[in-house]
N, CA, C and O atoms as CSV, one atom per row, in Angstrom:
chain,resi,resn,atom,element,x,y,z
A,1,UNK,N,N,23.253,17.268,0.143
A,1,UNK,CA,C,22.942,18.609,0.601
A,1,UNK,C,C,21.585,18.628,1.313
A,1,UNK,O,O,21.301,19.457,2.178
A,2,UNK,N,N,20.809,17.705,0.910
A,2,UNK,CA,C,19.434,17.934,1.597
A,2,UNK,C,C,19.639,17.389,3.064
A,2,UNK,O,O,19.436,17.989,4.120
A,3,UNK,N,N,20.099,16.082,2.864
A,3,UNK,CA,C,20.225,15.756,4.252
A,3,UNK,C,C,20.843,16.534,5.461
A,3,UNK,O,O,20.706,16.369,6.673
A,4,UNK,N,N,21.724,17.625,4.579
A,4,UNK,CA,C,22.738,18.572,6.048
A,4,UNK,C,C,21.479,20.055,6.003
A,4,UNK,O,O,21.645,21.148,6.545
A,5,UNK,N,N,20.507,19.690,5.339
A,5,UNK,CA,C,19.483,20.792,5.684
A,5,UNK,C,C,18.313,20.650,6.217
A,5,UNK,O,O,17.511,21.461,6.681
A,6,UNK,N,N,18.308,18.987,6.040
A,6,UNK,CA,C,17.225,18.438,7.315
A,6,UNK,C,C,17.623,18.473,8.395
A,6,UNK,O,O,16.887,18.766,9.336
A,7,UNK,N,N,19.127,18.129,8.558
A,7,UNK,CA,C,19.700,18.521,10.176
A,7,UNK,C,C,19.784,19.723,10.915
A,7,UNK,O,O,19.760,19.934,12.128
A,8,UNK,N,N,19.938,20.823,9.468
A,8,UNK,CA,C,19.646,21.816,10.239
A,8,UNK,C,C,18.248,22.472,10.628
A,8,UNK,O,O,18.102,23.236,11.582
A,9,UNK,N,N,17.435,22.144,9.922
A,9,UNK,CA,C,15.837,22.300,10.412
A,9,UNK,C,C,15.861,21.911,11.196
A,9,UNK,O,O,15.374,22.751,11.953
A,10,UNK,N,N,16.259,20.597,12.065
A,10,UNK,CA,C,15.824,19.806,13.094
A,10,UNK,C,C,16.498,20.665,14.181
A,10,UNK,O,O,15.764,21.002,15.109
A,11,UNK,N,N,17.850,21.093,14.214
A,11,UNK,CA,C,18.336,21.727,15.334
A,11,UNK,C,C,17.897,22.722,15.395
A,11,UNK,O,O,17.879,23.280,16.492
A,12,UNK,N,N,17.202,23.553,13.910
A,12,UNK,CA,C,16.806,24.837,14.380
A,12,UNK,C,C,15.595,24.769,15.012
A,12,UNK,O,O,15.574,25.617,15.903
A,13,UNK,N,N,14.705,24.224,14.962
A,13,UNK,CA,C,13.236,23.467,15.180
A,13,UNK,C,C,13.706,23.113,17.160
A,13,UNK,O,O,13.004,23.345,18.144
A,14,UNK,N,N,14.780,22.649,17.115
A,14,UNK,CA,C,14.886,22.561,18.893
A,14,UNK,C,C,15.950,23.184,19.550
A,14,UNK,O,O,16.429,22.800,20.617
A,15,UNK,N,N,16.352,24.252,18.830
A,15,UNK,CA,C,17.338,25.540,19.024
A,15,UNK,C,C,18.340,24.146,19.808
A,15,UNK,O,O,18.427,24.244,21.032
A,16,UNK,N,N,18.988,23.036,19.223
A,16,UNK,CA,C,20.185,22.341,20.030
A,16,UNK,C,C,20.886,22.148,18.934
A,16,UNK,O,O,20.232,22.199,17.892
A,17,UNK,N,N,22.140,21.918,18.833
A,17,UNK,CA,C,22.704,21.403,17.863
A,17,UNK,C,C,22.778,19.680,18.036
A,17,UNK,O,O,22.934,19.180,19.150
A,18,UNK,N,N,22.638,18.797,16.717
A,18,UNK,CA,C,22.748,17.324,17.249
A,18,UNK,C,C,24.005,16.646,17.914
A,18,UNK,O,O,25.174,16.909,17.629
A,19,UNK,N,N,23.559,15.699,18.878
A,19,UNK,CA,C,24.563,15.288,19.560
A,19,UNK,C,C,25.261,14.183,18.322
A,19,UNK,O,O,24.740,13.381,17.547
A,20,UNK,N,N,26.906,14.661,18.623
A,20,UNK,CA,C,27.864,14.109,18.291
A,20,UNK,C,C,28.794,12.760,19.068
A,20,UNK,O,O,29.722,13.234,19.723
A,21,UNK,N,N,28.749,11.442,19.121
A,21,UNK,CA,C,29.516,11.003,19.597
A,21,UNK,C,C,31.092,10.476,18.843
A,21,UNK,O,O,31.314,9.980,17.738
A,22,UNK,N,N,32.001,10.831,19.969
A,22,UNK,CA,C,33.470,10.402,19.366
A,22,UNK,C,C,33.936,9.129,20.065
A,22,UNK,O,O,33.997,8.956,21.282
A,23,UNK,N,N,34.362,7.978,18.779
A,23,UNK,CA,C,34.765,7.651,19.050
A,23,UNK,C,C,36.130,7.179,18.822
A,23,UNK,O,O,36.619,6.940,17.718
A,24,UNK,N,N,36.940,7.015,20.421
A,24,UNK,CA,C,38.260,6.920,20.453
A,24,UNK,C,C,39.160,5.743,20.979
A,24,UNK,O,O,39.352,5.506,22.172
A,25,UNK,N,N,39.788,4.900,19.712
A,25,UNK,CA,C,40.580,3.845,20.179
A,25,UNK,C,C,41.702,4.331,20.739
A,25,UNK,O,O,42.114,5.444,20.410
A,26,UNK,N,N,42.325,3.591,21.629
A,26,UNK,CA,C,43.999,3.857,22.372
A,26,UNK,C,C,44.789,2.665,22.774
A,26,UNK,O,O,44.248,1.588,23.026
A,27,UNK,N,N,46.190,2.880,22.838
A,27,UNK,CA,C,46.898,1.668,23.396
A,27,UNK,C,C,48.556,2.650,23.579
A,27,UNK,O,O,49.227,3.215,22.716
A,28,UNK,N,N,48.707,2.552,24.643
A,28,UNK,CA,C,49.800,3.286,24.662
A,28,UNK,C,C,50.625,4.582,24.215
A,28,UNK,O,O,51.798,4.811,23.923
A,29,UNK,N,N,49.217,5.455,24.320
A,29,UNK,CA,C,49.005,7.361,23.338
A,29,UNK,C,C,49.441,8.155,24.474
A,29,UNK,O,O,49.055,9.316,24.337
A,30,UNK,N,N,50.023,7.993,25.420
A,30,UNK,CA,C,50.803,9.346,26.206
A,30,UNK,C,C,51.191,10.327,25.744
A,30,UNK,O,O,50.715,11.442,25.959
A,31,UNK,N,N,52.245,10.034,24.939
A,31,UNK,CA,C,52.684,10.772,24.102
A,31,UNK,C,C,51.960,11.834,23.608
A,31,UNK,O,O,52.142,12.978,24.025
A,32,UNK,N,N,51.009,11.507,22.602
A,32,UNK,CA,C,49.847,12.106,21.872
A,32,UNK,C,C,48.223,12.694,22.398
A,32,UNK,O,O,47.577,13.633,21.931
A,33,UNK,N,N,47.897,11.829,23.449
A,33,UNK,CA,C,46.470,11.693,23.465
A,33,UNK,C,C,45.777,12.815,24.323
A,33,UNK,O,O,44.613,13.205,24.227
A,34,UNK,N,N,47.077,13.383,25.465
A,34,UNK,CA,C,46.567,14.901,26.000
A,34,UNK,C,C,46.182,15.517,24.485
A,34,UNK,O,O,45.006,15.377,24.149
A,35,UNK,N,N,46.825,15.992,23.822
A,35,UNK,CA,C,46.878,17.063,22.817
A,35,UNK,C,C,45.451,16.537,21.566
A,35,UNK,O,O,44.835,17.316,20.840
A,36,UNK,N,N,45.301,15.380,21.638
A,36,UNK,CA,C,43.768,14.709,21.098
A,36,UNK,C,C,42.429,15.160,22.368
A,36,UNK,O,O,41.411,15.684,21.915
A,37,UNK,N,N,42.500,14.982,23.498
A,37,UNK,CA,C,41.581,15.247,24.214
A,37,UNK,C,C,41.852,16.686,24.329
A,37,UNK,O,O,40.680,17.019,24.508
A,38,UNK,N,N,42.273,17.407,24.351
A,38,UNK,CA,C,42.901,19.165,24.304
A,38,UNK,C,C,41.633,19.555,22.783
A,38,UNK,O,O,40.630,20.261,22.682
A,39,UNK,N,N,42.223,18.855,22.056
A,39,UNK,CA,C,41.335,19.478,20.206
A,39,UNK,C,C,39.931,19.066,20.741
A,39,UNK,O,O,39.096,19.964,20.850
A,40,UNK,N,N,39.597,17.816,21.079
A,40,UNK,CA,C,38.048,17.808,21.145
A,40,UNK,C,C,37.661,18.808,22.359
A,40,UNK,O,O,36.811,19.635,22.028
A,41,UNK,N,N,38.018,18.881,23.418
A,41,UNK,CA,C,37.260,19.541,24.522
A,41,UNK,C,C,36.880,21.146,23.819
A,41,UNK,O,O,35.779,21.685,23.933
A,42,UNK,N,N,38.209,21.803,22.999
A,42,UNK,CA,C,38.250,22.626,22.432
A,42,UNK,C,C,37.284,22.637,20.940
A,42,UNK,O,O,37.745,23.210,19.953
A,43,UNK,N,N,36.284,22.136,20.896
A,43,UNK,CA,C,35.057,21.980,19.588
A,43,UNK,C,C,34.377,23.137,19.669
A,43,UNK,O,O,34.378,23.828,20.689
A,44,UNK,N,N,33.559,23.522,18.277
A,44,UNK,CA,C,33.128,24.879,18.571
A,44,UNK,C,C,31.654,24.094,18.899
A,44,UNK,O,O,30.821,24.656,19.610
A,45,UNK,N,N,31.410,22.793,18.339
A,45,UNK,CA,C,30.135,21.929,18.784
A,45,UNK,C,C,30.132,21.541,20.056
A,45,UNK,O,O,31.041,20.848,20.512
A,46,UNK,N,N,29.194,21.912,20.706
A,46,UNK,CA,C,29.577,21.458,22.303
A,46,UNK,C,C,28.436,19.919,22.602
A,46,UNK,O,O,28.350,19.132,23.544
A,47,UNK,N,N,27.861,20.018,21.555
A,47,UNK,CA,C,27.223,18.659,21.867
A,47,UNK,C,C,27.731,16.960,21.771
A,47,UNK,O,O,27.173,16.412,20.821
A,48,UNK,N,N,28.234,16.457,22.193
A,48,UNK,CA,C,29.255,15.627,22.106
A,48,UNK,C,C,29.520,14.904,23.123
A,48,UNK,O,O,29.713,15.663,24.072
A,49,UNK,N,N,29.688,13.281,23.584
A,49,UNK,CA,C,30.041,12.405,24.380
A,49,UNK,C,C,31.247,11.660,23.280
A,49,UNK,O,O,31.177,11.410,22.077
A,50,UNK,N,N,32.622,11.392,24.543
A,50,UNK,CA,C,33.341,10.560,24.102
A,50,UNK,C,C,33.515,9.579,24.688
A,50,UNK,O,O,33.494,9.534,25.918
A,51,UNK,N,N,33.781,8.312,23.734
A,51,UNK,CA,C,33.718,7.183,23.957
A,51,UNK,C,C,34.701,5.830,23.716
A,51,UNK,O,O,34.550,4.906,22.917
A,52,UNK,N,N,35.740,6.062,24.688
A,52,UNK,CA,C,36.940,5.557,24.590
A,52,UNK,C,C,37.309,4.543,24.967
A,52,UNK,O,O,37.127,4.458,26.181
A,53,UNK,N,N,38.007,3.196,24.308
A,53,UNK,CA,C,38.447,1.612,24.029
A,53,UNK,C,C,39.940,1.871,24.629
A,53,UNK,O,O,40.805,1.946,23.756
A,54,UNK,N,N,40.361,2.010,25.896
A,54,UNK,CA,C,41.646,1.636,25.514
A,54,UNK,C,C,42.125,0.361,26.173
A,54,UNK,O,O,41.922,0.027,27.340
A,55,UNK,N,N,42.780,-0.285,25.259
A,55,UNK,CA,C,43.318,-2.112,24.755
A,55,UNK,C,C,44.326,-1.618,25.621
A,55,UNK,O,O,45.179,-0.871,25.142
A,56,UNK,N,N,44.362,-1.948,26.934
A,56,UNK,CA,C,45.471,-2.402,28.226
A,56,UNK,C,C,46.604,-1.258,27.960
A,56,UNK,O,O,47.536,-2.033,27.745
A,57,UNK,N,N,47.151,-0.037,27.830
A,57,UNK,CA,C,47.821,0.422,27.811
A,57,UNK,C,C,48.715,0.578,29.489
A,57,UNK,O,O,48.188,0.525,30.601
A,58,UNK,N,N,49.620,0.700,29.285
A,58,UNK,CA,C,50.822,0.411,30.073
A,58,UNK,C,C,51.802,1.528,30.833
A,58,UNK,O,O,52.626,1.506,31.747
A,59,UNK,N,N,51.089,2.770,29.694
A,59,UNK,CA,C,51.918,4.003,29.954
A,59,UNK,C,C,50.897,5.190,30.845
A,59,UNK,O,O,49.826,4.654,31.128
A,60,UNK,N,N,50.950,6.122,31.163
A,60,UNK,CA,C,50.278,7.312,31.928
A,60,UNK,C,C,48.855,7.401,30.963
A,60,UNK,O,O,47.921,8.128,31.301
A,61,UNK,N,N,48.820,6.594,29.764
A,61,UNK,CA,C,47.028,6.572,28.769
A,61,UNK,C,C,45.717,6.264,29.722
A,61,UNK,O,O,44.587,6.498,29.294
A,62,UNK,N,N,45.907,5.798,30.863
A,62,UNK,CA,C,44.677,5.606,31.540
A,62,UNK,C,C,44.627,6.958,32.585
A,62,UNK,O,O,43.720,7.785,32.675
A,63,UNK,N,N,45.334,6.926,33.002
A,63,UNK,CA,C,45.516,8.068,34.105
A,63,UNK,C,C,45.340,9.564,33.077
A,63,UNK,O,O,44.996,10.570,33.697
A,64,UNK,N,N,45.515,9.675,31.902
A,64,UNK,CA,C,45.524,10.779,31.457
A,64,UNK,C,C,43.829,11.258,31.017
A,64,UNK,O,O,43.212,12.323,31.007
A,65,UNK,N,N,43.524,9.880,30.691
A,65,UNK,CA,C,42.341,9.290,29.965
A,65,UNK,C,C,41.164,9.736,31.444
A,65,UNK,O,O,40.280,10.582,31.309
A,66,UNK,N,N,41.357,9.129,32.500
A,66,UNK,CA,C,40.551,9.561,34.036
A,66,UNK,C,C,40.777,10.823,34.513
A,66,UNK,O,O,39.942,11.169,35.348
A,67,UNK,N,N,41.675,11.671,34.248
A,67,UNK,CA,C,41.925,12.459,34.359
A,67,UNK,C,C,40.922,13.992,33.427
A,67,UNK,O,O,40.446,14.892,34.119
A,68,UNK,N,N,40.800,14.002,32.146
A,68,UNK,CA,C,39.759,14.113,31.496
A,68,UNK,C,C,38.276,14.117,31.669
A,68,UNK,O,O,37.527,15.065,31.434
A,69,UNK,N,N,37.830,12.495,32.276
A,69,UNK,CA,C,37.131,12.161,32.216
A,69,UNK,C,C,35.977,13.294,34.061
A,69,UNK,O,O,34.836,13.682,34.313
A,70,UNK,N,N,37.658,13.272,34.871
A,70,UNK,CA,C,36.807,13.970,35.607
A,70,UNK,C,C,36.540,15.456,35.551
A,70,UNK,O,O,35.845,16.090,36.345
A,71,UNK,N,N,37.211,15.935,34.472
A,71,UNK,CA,C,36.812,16.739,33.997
A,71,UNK,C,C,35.586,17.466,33.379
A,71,UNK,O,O,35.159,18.588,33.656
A,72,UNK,N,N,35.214,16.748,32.662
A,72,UNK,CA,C,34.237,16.541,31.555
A,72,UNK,C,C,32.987,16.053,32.293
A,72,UNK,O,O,31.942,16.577,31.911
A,73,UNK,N,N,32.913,15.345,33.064
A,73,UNK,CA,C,32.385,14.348,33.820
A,73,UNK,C,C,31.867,12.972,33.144
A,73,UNK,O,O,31.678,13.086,31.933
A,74,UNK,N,N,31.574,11.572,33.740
A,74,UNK,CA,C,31.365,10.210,33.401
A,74,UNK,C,C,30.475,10.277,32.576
A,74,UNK,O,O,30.644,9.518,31.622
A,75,UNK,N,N,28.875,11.363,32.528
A,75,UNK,CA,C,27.795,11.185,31.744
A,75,UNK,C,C,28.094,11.746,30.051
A,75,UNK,O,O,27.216,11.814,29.191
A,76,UNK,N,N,30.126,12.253,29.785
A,76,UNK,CA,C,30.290,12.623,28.912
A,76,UNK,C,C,30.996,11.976,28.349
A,76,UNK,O,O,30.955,11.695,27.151
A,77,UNK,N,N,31.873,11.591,29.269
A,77,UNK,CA,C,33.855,10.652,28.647
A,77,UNK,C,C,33.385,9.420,29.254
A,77,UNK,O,O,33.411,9.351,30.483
A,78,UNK,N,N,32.827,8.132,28.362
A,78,UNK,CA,C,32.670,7.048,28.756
A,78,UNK,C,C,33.982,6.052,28.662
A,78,UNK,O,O,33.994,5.591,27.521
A,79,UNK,N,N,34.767,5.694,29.208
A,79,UNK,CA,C,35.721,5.078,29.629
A,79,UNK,C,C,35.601,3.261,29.565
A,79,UNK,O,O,35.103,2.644,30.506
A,80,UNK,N,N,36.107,2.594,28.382
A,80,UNK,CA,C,35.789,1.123,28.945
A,80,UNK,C,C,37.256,0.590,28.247
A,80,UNK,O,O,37.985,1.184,27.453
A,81,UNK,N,N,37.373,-0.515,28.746
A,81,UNK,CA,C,38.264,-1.709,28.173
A,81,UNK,C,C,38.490,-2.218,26.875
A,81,UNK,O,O,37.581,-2.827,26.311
A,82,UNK,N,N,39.684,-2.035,26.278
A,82,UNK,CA,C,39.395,-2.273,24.661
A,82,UNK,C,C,39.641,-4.029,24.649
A,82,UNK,O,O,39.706,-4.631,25.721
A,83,UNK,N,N,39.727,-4.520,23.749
A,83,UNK,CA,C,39.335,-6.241,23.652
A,83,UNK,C,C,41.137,-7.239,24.094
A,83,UNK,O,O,41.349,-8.441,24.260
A,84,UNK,N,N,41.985,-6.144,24.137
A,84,UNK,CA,C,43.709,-6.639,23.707
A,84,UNK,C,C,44.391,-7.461,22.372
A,84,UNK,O,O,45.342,-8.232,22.242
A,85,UNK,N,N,43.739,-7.081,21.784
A,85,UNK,CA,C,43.050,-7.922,20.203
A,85,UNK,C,C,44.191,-7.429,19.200
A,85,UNK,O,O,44.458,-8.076,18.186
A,86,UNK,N,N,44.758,-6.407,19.494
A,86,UNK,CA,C,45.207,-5.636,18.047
A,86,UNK,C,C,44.682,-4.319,18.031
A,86,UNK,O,O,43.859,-3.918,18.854
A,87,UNK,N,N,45.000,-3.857,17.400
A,87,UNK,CA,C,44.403,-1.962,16.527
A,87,UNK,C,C,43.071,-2.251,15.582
A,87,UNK,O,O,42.119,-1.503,15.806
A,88,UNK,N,N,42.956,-2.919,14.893
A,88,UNK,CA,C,41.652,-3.243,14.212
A,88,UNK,C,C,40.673,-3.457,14.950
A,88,UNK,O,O,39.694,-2.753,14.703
A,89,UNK,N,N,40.525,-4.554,16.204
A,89,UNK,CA,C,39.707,-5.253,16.723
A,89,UNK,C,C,39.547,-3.602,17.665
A,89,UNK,O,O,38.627,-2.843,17.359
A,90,UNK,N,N,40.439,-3.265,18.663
A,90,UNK,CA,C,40.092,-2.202,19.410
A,90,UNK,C,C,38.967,-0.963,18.887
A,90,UNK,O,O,38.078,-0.365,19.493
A,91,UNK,N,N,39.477,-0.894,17.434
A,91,UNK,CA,C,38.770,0.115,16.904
A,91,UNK,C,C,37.013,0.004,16.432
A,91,UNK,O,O,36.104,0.834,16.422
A,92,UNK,N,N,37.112,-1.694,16.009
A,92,UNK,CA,C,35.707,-2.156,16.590
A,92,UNK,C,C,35.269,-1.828,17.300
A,92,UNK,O,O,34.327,-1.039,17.228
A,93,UNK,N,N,35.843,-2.371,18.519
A,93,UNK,CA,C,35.014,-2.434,19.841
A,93,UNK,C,C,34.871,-1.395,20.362
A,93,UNK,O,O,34.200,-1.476,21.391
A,94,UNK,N,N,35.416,0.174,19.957
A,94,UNK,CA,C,34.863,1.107,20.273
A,94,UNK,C,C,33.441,1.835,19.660
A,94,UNK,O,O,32.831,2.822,20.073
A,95,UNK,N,N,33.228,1.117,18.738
A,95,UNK,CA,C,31.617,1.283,18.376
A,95,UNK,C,C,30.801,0.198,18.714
A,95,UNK,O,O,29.602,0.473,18.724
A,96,UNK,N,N,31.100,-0.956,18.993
A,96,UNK,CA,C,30.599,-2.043,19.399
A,96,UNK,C,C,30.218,-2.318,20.841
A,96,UNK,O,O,29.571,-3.327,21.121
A,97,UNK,N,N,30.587,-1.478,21.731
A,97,UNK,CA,C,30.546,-1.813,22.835
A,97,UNK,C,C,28.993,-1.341,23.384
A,97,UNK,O,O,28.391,-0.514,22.700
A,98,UNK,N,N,28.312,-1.911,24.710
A,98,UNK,CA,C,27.424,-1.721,25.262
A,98,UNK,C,C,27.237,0.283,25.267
A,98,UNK,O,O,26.173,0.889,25.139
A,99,UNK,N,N,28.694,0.927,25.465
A,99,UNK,CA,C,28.535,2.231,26.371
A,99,UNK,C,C,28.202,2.842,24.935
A,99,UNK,O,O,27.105,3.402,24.931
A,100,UNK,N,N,28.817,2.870,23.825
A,100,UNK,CA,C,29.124,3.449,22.589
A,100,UNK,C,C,27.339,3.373,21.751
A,100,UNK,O,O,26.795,4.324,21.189
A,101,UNK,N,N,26.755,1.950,21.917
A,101,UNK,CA,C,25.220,2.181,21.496
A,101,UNK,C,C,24.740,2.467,21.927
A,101,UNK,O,O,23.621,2.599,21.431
A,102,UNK,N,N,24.907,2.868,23.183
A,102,UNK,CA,C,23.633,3.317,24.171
A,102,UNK,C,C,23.735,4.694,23.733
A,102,UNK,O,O,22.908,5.255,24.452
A,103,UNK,N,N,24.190,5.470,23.076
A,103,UNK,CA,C,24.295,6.634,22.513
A,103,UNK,C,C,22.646,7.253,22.298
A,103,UNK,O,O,21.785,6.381,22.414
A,104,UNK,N,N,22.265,8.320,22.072
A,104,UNK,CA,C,21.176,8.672,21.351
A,104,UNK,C,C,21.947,9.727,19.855
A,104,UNK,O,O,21.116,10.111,19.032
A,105,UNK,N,N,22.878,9.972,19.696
A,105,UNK,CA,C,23.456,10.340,18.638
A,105,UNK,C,C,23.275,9.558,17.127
A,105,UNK,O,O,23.697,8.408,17.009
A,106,UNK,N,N,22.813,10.051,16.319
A,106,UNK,CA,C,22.534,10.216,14.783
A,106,UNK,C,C,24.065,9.979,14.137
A,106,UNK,O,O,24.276,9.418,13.061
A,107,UNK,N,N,24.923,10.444,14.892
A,107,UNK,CA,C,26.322,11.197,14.068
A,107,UNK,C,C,27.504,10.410,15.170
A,107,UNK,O,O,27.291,10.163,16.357
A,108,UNK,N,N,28.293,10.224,14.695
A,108,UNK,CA,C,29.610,9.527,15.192
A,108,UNK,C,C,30.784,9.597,14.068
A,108,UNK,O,O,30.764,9.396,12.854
A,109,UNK,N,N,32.093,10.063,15.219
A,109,UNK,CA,C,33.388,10.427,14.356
A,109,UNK,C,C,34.393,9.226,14.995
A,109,UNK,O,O,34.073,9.131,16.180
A,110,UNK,N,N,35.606,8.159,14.653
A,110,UNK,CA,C,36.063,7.224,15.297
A,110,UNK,C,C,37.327,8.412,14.542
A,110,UNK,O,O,37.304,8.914,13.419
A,111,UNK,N,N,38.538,8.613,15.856
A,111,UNK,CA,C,39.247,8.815,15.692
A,111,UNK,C,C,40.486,8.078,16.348
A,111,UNK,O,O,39.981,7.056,16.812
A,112,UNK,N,N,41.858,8.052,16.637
A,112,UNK,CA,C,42.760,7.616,17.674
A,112,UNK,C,C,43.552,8.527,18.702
A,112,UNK,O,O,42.989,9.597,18.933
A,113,UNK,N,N,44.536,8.348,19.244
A,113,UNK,CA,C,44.931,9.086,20.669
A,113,UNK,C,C,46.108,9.660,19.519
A,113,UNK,O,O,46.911,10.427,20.051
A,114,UNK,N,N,46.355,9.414,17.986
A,114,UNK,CA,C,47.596,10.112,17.816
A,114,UNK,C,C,47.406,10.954,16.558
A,114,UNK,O,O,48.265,11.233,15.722
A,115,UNK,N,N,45.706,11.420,16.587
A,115,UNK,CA,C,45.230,12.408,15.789
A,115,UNK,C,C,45.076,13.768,16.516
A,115,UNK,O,O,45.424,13.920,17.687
A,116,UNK,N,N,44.512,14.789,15.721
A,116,UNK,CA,C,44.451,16.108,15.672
A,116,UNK,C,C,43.251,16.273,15.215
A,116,UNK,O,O,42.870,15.727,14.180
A,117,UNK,N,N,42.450,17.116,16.001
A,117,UNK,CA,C,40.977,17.230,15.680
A,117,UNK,C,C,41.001,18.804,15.676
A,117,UNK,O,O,41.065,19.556,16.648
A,118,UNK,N,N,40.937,19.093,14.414
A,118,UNK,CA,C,40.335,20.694,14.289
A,118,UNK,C,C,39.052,21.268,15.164
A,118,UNK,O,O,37.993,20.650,15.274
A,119,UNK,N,N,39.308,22.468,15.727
A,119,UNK,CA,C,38.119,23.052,16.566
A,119,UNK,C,C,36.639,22.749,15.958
A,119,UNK,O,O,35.589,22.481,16.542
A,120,UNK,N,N,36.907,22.875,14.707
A,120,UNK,CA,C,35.314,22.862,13.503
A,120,UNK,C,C,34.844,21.141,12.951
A,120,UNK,O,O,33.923,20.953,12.156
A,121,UNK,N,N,35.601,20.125,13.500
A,121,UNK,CA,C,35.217,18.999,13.003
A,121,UNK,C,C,34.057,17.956,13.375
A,121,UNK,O,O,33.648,16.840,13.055
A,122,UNK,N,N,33.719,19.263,14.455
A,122,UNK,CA,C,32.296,18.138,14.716
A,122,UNK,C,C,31.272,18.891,14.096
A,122,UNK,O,O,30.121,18.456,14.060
């Protein structure tokens, strides 16, 4: 409890809320991953960069994924290459990667393209 009241001193102290980064593994989430990028854009936290691994997908996941991204714009939806490793290794390398530390975020959520992110979860 203390610690979620030092965070809030700190944001109240610089009237921002802290930046949140998400991160998001993928491999073939068409299906799913509009309606995942739909819940986050829709956050009631607007402070937030996402930061997405997707491992060679094959289906409309990149195009849906750039599509977003120009949305949002590049300095928000960082976009890189996941390792082609598997689901474990991908999900690494979405915190592991060069784009994902360069973060200045305190706070990080790893989710996938075939979750559901409540408006309130950041």
């Amino acid at each position: 409890m203390r610690y979620m009241q030092e965070i809030s001193e700190n944001s109240a102290a610089t009237d921002q809320e802290p930046q949140v980064a998400i991160l998001l593994a993928t491999f073939n989430g068409e299906r799913y991953i509009q309606e995942q990028l739909d819940s986050i854009a829709r956050q009631t936290h607007r402070h937030w960069t996402l930061h997405v691994s997707d491992d060679g997908s094959t289906d409309a996941t990149p195009d849906i994924l750039a599509r977003f991204q120009k949305q949002h714009g590049a300095e928000k939806v960082f976009l890189h290459n996941g390792p082609r490793n598997g689901f474990a290794q991908n999900f690494f390398h979405s915190s592991a990667t060069p784009m994902s530390r360069r973060t200045s975020s305190p706070f990080a959520i790893k989710t996938t393209s075939g979750s559901r992110t409540s408006s309130r979860k950041l």
